[in-house]
N, C-alpha and C positions, 0 to 999 in steps of 0.2 A: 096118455103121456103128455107131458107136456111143453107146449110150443116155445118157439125161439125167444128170446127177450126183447121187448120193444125197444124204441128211440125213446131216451128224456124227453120229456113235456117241457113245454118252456117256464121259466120262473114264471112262479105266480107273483102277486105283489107283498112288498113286507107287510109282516103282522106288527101288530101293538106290540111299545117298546114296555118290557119286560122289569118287574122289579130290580133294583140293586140288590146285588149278590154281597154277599159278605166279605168283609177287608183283605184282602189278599197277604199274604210276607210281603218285606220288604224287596227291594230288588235290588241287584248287585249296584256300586256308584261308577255310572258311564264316566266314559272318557274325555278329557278335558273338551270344549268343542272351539272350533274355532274363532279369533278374534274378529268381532264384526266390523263393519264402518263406522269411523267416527258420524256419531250424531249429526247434524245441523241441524243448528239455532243460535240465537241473539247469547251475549256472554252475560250473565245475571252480575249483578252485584257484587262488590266486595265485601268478603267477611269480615267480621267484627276480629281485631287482633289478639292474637292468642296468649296464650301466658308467657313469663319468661321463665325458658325453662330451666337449668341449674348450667355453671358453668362447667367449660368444656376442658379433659386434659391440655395439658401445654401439649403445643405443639413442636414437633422436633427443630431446633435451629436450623437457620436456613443458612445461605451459603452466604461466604462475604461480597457485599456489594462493591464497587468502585467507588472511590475516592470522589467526593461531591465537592462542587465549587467555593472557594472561602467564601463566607458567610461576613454580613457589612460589619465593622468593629462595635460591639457593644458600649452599655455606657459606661463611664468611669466607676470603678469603684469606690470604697470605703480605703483610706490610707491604713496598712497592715502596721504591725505592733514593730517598734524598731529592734534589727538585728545586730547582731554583737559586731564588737569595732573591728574593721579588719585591719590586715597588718600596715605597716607605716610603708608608705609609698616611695619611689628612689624623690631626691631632690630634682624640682625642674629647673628646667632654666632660665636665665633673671627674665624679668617681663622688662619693657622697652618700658623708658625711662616718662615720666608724667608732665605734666606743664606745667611752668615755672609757676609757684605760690605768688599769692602777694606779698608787696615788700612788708618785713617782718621794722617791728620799732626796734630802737635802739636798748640793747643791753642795760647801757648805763646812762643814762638820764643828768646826772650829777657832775662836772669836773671836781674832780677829787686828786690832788697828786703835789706831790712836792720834795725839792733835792736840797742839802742842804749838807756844807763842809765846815772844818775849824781850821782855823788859821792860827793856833796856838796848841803848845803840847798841853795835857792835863796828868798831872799822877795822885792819885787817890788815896795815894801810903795803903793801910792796910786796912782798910774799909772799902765798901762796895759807894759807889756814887755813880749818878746819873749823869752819863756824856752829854757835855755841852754841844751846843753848834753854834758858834756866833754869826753864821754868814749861809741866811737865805737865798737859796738861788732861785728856785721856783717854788712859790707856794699858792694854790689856787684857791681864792675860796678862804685862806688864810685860817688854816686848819693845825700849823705845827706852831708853838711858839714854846719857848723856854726846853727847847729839847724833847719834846714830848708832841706826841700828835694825836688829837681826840677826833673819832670818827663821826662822821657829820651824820650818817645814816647806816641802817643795818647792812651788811656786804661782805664782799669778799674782796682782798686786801692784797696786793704783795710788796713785801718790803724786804731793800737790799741793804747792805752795810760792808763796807770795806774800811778796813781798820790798818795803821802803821802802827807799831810799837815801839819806842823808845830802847837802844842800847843798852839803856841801861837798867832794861826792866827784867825780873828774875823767871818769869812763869805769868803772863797778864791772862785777863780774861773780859771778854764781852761778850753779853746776854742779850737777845733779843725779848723783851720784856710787854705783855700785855696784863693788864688789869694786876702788876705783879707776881705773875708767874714768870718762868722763864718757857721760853717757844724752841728756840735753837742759841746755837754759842759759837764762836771760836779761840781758840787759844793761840799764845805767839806761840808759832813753829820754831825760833831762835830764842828761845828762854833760857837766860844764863850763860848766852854763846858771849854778853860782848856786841852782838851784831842786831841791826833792825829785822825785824818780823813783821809780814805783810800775810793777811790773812781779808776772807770773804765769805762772805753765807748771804740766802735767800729765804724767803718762807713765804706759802701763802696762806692769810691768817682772814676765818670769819669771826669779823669783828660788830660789835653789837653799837646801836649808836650810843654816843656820849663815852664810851667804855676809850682807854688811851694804850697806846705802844710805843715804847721807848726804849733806848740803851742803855746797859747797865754795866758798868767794868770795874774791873780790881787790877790796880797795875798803872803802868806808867805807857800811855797813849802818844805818842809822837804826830805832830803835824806844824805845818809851817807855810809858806806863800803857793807851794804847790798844792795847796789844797786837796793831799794826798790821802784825808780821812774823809768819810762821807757816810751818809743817810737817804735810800730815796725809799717812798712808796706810793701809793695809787690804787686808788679803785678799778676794778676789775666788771664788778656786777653787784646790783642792789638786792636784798631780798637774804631770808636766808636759804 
């Protein structure tokens, strides 16, 4: 029969490590394992920079910011293309008055002027004749003579004439006459009454130098010590 089973012996020691066994399958892939400690050591160099790579979608707008400080005034511009006229504006009111000019020269430069009456009637019967004046009262410069006045320089003129007419004149007439034309007239208002006619006219006449102005009548002119018919004129201003 046979006896009880002994005790294990003690390990012997290892044998010679044994040929490699042929490749095994692969084996299932373990489980993430945990992250270890950061390394230490020295930081290496910076790398060389990388490409650029393509740009990025826009990004969505952002929100609106607040209102930023005025910014200093830029430089002038270029003057813009002018705009259409606008409408006419109210009238303002006068502006205050300026300082006196210097004294301005005299108009007329020349004494020019002369008055001159008759002292006797004249009637012309039935033709036109030039009224006499036999009695100079002012003539400056000595400009009228024979009933006629020649202008000493070019100007402007005014000359009056007051006329009496004779009783016994039918319808007279007097012309105020330059270079023969007629300028103005008057006629007796009392023509064929019987009664004297008094009549008067004015004119202011540009007269050229050397050029003349005279009276011209048809009729029967009355005058006498009253010196009641007359002639004046005068310069006014030289020049045309």
């Amino acid at each position: 029969n046979a006896g009880h089973k002994g005790d294990p012996g003690e390990i012997g020691p290892a044998g010679p490590i044994g040929l490699p066994g042929p490749l095994g399958p692969a084996g299932l892939k373990g489980e993430k394992g945990i992250q270890g400690f950061p390394g230490v050591g020295e930081d290496g160099p910076p790398g060389p920079p990388g490409l650029i790579g393509p740009p990025g979608l826009p990004g969505v707008p952002g929100a609106e910011g607040e209102v930023g400080d005025p910014g200093e005034p830029g430089l002038q511009g270029h003057p813009g293309d002018q705009g259409p006229q606008g409408h006419k504006g109210a009238v303002g009111p006068p502006g205050p008055f300026g300082p006196p000019g210097p004294p301005g020269e005299s108009a007329v430069t020349l004494r020019c002027a002369f008055t001159s009456v008759k002292t006797t009637s004249q009637d012309s019967g039935y033709h036109t004749a030039v009224l006499s004046f036999d009695r100079v009262i002012t003539d400056a410069n000595s400009h009228f003579e024979k009933g006629k006045f020649t202008a000493p320089v070019d100007g402007y003129y005014v000359f009056m004439f007051h006329i009496m007419f004779a009783s016994e004149d039918k319808g007279g007439k007097v012309d105020l006459m330059k270079e023969g034309f007629i300028q103005t007239s008057v006629l007796n208002p009392q023509g064929g009454t019987e009664s004297q006619g008094y009549a008067g006219n004015s004119a202011i006449l540009q007269v050229n130098q050397g050029s003349q102005v005279w009276l011209q009548f048809k009729g029967n002119v009355y005058s006498d010590y009253t010196l009641i018919t007359s002639f004046t004129g005068f310069l006014i201003r030289e020049g045309h």
